[in-house]
Structures are given as structure tokens and as C-alpha cells.
GUNUBA-403805 format. One line per 10 residues: their letters; for each residue z, y, x of N, C-alpha, C, CB. Coordinates in steps of 0.05 Angstrom, whole numbers. Glycine has a CB too. Layout:
<sites>
a = Z,Y,X,Z,Y,X,Z,Y,X,Z,Y,X; ...
</sites>
This chain:
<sites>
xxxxxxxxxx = 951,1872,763,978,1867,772,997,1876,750,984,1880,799; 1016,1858,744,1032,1868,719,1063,1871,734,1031,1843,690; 1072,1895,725,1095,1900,737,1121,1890,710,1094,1935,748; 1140,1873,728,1163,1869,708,1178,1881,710,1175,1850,705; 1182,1890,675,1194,1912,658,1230,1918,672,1194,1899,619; 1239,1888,688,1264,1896,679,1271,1908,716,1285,1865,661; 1251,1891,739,1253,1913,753,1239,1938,757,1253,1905,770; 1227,1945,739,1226,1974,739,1248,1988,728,1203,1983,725; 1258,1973,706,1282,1989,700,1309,2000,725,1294,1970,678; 1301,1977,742,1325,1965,761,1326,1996,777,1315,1930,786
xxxxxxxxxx = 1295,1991,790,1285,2013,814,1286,2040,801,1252,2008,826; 1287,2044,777,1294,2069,769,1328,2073,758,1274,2074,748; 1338,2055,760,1368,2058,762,1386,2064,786,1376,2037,753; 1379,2056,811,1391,2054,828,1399,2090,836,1375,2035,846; 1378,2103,845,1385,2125,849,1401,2149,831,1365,2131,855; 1405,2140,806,1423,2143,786,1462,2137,794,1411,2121,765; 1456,2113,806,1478,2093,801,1494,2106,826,1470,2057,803; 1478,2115,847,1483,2123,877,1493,2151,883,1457,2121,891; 1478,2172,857,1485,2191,863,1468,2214,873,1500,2184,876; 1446,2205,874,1426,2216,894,1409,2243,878,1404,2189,903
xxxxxxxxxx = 1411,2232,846,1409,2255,824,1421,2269,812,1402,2253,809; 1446,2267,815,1472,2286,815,1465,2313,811,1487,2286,841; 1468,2323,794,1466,2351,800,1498,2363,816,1458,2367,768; 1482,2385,839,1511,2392,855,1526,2414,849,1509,2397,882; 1545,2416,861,1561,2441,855,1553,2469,864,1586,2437,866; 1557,2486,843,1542,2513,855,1559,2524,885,1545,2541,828; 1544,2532,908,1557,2533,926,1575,2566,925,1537,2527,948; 1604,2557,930,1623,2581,935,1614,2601,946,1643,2576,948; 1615,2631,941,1592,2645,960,1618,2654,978,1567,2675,944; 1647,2656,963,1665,2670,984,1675,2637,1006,1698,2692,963
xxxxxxxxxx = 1677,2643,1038,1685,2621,1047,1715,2629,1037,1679,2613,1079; 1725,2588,1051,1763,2583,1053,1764,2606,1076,1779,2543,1067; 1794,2623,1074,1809,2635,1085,1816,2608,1111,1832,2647,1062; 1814,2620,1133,1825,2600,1159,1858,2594,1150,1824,2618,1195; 1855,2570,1162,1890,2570,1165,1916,2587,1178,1894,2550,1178; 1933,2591,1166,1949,2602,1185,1965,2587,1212,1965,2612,1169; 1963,2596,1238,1984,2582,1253,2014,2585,1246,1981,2591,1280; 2020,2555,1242,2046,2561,1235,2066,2572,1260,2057,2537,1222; 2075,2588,1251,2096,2606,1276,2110,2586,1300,2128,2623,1257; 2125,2568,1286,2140,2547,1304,2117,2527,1318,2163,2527,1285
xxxxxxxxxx = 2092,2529,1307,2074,2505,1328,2081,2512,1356,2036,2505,1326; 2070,2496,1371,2067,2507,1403,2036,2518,1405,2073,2479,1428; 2025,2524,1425,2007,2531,1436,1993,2509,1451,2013,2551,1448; 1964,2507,1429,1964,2484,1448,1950,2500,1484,1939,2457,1429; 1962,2487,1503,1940,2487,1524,1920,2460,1543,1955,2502,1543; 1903,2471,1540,1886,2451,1555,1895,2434,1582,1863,2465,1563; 1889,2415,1578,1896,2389,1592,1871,2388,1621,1893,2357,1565; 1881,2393,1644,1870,2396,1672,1856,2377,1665,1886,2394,1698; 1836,2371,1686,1809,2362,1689,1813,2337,1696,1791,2377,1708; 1809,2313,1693,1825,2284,1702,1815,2277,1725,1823,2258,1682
xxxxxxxxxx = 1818,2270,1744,1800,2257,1778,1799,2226,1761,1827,2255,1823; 1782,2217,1774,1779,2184,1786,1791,2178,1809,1751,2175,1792; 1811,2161,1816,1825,2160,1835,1805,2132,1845,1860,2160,1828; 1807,2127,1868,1796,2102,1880,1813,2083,1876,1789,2103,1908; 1811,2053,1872,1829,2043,1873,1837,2028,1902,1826,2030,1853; 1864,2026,1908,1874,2008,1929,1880,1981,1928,1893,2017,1936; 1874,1963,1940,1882,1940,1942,1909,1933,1940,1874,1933,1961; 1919,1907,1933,1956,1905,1923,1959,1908,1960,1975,1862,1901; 1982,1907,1975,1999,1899,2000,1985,1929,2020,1990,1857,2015; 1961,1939,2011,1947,1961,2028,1978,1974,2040,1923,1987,2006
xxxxxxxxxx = 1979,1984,2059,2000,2004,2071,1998,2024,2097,2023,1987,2078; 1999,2051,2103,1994,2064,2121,2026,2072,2135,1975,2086,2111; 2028,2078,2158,2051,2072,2178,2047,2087,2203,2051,2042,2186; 2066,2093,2206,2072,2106,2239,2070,2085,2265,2107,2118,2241; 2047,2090,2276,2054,2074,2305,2078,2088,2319,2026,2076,2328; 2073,2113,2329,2093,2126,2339,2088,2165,2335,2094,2113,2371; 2107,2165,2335,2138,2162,2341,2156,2141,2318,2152,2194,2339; 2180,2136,2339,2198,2118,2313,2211,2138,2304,2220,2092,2321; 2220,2115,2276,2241,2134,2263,2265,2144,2273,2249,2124,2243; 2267,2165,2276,2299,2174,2285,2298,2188,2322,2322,2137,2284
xxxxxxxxxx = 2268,2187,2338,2258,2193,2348,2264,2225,2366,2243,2186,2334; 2272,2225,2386,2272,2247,2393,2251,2255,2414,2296,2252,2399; 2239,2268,2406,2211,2281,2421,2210,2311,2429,2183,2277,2401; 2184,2316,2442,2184,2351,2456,2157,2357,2437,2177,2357,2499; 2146,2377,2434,2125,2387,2420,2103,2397,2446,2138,2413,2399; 2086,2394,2440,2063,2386,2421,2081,2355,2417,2024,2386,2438; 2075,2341,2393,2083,2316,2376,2068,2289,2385,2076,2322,2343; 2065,2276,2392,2042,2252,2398,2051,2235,2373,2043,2232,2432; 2025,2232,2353,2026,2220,2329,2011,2195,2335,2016,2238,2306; 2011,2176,2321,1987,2151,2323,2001,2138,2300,1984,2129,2356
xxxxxxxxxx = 1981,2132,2286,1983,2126,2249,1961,2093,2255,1960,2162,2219; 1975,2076,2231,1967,2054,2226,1958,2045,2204,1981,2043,2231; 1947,2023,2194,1938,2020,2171,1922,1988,2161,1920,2043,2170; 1939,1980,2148,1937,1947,2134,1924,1948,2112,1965,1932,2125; 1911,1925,2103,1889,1921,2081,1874,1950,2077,1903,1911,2052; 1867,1953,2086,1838,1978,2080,1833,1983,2109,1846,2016,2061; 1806,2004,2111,1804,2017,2135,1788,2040,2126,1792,2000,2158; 1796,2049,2162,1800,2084,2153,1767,2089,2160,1828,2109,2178; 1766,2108,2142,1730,2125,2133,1739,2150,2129,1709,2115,2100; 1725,2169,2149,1721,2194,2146,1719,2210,2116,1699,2198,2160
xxxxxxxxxx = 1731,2230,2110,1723,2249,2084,1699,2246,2080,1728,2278,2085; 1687,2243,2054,1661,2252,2045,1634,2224,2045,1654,2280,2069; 1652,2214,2055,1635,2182,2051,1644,2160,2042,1626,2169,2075; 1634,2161,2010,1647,2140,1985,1647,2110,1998,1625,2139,1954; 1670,2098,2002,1668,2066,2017,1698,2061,2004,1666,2063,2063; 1690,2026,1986,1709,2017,1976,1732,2007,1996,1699,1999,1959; 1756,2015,1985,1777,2013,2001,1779,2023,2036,1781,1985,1998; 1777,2043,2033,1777,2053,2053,1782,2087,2051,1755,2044,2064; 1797,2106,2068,1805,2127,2071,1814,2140,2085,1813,2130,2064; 1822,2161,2088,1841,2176,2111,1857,2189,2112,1836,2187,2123
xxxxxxxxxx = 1876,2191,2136,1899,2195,2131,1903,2226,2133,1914,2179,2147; 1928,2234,2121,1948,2260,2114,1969,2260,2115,1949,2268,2093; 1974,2277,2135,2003,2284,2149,2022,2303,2131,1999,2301,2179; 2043,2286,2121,2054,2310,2097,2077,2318,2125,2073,2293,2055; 2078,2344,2129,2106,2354,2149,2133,2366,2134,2096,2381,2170; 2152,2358,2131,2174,2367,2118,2167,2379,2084,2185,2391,2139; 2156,2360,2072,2144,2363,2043,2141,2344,2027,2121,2372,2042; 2146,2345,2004,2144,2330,1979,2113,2316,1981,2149,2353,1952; 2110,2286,1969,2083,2281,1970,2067,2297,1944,2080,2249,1969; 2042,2307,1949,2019,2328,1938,2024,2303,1914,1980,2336,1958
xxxxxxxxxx = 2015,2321,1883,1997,2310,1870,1980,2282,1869,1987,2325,1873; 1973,2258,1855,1970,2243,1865,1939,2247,1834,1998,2220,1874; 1938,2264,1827,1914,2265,1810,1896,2293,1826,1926,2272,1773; 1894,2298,1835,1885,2314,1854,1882,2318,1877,1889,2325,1853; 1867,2331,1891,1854,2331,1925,1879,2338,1925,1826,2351,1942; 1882,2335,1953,1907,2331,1981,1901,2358,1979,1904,2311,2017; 1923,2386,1977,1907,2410,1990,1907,2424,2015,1911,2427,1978; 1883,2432,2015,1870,2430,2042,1878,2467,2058,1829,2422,2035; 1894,2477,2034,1897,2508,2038,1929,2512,2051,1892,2525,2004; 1941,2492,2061,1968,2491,2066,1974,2468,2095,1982,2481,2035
xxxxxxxxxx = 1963,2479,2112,1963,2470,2138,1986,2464,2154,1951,2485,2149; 2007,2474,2141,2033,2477,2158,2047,2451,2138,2051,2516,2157; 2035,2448,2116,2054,2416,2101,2037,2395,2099,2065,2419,2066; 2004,2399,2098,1984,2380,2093,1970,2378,2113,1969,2384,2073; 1970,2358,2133,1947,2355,2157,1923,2339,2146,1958,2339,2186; 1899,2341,2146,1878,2326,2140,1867,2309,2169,1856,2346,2127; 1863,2296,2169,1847,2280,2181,1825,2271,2172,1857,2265,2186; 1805,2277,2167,1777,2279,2150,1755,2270,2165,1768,2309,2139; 1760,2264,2197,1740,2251,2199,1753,2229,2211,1718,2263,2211; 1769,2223,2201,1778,2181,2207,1801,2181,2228,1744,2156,2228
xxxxxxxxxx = 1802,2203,2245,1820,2195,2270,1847,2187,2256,1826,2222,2293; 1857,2173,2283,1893,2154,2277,1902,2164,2300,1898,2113,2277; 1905,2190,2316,1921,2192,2338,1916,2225,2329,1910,2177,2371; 1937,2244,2333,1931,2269,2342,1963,2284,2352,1914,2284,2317; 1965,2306,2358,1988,2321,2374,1994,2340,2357,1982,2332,2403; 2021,2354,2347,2019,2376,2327,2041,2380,2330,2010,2374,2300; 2042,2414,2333,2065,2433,2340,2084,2436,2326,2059,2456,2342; 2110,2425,2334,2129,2429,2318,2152,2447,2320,2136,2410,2316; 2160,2468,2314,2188,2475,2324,2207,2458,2328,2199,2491,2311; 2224,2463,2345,2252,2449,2347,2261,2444,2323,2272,2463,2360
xxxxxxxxxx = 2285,2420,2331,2295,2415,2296,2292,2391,2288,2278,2431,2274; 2302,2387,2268,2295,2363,2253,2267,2364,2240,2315,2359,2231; 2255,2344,2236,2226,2342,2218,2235,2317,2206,2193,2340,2236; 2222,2320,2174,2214,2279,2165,2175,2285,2163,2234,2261,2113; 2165,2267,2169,2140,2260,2165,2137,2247,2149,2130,2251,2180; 2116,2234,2132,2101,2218,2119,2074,2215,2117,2106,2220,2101; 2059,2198,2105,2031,2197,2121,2022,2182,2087,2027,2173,2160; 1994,2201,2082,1990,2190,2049,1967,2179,2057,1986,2212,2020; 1948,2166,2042,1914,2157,2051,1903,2181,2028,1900,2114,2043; 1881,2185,2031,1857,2199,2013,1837,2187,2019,1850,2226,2016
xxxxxxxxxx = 1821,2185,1995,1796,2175,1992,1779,2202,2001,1790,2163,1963; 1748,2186,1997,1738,2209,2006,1733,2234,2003,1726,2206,2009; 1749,2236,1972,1746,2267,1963,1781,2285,1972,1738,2266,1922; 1795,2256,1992,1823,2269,1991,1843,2266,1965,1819,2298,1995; 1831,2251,1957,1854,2257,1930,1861,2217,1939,1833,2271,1882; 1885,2215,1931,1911,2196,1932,1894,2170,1922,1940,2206,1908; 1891,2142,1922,1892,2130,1909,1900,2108,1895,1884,2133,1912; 1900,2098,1875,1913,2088,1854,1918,2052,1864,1891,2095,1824; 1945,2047,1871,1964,2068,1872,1962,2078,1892,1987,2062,1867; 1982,2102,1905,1980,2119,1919,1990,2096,1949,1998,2148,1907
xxxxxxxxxx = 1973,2103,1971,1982,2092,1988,1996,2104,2017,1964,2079,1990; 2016,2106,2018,2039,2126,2036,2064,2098,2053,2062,2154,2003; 2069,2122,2071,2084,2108,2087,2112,2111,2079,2081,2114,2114; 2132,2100,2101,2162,2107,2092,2155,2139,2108,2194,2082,2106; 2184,2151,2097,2193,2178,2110,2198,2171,2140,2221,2191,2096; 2200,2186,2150,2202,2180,2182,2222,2214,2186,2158,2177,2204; 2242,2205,2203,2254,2237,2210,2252,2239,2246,2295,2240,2197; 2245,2251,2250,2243,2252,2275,2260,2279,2285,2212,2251,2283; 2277,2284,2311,2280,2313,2320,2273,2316,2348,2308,2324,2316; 2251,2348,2340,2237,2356,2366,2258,2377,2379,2203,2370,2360
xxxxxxxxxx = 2258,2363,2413,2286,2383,2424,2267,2408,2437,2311,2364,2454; 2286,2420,2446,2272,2452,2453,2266,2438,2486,2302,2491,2450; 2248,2451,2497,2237,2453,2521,2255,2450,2540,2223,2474,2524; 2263,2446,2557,2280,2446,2586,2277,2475,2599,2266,2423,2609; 2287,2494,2603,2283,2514,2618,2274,2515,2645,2300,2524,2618; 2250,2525,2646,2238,2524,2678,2209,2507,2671,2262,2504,2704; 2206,2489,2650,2194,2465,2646,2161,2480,2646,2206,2448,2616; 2164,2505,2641,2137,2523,2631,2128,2533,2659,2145,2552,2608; 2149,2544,2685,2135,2548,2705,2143,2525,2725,2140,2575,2715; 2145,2511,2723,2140,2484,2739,2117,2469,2739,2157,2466,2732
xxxxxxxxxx = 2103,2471,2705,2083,2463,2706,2058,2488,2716,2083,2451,2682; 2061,2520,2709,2045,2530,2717,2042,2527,2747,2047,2550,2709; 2065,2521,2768,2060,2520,2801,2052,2494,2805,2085,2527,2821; 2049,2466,2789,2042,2445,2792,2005,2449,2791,2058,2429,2772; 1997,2457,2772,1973,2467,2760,1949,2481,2788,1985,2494,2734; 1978,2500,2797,1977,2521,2817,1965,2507,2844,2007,2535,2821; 1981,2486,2844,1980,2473,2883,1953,2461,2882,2008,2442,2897; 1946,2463,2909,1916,2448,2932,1914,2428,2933,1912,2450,2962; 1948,2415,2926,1950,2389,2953,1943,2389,2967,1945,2367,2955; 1949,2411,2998,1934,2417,3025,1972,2406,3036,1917,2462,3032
</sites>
């Protein structure tokens, strides 16, 4: 087999041409000095943890059956909540378009990148296992309600699906109303 002269020359050029025989630079034994922070930067801080929000269908909407708006009621509250394009699924069981509802009471709507929180009972009602009716103690007074959906981890989803505000005022009790019912409770019917 006769090898030609001019690719041998070739195949012994290339790694030349590339770099690959380079002799390198003697390595620095002292390292670079770090940078300085410049005084005026900011600080950076870390950026919270991002959710996956579920997504909602366009027209989806959650709603007050009752009470109406403007509503004057007695406490315990009789609530009953509604709900268009989706349906409601208990906390903790992933199902597209579908969720449950959260009673915001006289409060700003939560976070809409994070769970509904669950540590603030007196502004956030959960409903986590699907129900649309429940009763909840109000003092006298004015209240506004609103009603958000959560997916199944509780957190809002995209976009967030909430009702209008609703103001309702719960009147104080009737006097007597507490032992009328205890002697009602009380009688035989004899």
C-alpha cells in the first residue's frame, strides 16, 4: 500500500493548524483576587419558588347563590356558592378544570402564585372537600364576601377565578330570641 505524500503531509498539518500542539501557558500559581461588590449594587435576593397554576377555561365564573348582595341576615350565615364552566373537585385530587371553593371574609384576594392560606381561618375559608353550601359565624356589622376557586393544591388558577364582592350586613339577634328558643327546645307538646 503506498501512502500519498501530500496527504500525509495534510494529516500531519491539521493538528498544527488547530492548535492542539500549542504549547500552553505556564499556569498562574497565585489565583484572580474576587471581585469587589460594588457598594451601590443592590443585594441580590432570591426569587420565591414559582407554582404551576392550573389553567381555567375563558367565561369559567364562581358566584353567590345566596345571600344577595346588600343582604341583611342573622348569624350563623347560610352561604350556597355556584359555579359555571368547571366543576367543583375536592382538594388533593388533580382533575382538569375543576376546583374548590374559598371564602375570602372581609379581605383582600390571597396571592394568586401560591396556596390559599390555610393558617388564617377568620379571612380564608377552605372548602377542600367540594361542598357549595355551609353556615359561618359572623359578628354583627357589615361584611363583603368573595369566593376564589383553588385547584387541588389551593392555589388560584390562571386566570384566577373569583366572584364579584358581595356586602352583606349581619343584624344582632332580637332579644329574648336565645330563650325562646331554649323553652321551644324545652316543651313535650303534651
Amino acid at each position: 500500500m503506498t501512502t500519498h505524500p501530500l496527504l500525509l503531509a495534510l494529516l500531519l498539518a491539521l493538528p498544527l493548524a488547530f492548535g492542539c500542539n500549542a504549547p500552553e501557558a505556564p499556569a498562574d500559581p497565585t489565583p484572580e483576587p474576587a471581585a469587589e461588590p460594588e457598594a451601590d449594587a443592590p443585594e441580590e435576593t432570591p426569587e420565591p419558588p414559582r407554582v404551576t397554576r392550573s389553567p381555567a377555561p375563558e367565561g369559567a365564573r364562581v358566584f353567590f347563590v345566596s345571600p344577595a348582595d346588600g343582604a341583611t341576615v342573622t348569624s350563623p350565615v347560610a352561604l350556597s356558592f355556584g359555579i359555571e364552566g368547571m366543576n367543583v373537585s375536592p382538594a388533593g385530587i388533580p382533575q382538569e378544570h375543576a376546583g374548590h371553593h374559598h371564602l375570602v371574609i372581609d379581605s383582600e384576594l390571597p396571592a394568586f402564585d401560591a396556596p390559599i392560606p390555610a393558617d388564617q381561618p377568620e379571612r380564608y375559608k377552605h372548602f377542600g372537600d367540594g361542598s357549595t353550601e355551609t353556615s359561618v359565624e359572623l359578628a354583627p356589622g357589615e361584611h363583603e364576601l368573595q369566593l376564589i376557586l383553588g385547584d387541588h393544591s389551593h392555589i388560584p388558577h390562571e386566570p384566577p377565578v373569583t366572584s364579584e364582592v358581595i356586602t352583606i350586613t349581619v343584624a344582632e339577634a332580637a332579644e329574648g330570641e336565645g330563650a325562646e328558643a331554649e323553652v321551644a327546645e324545652g316543651e313535650t307538646g303534651e
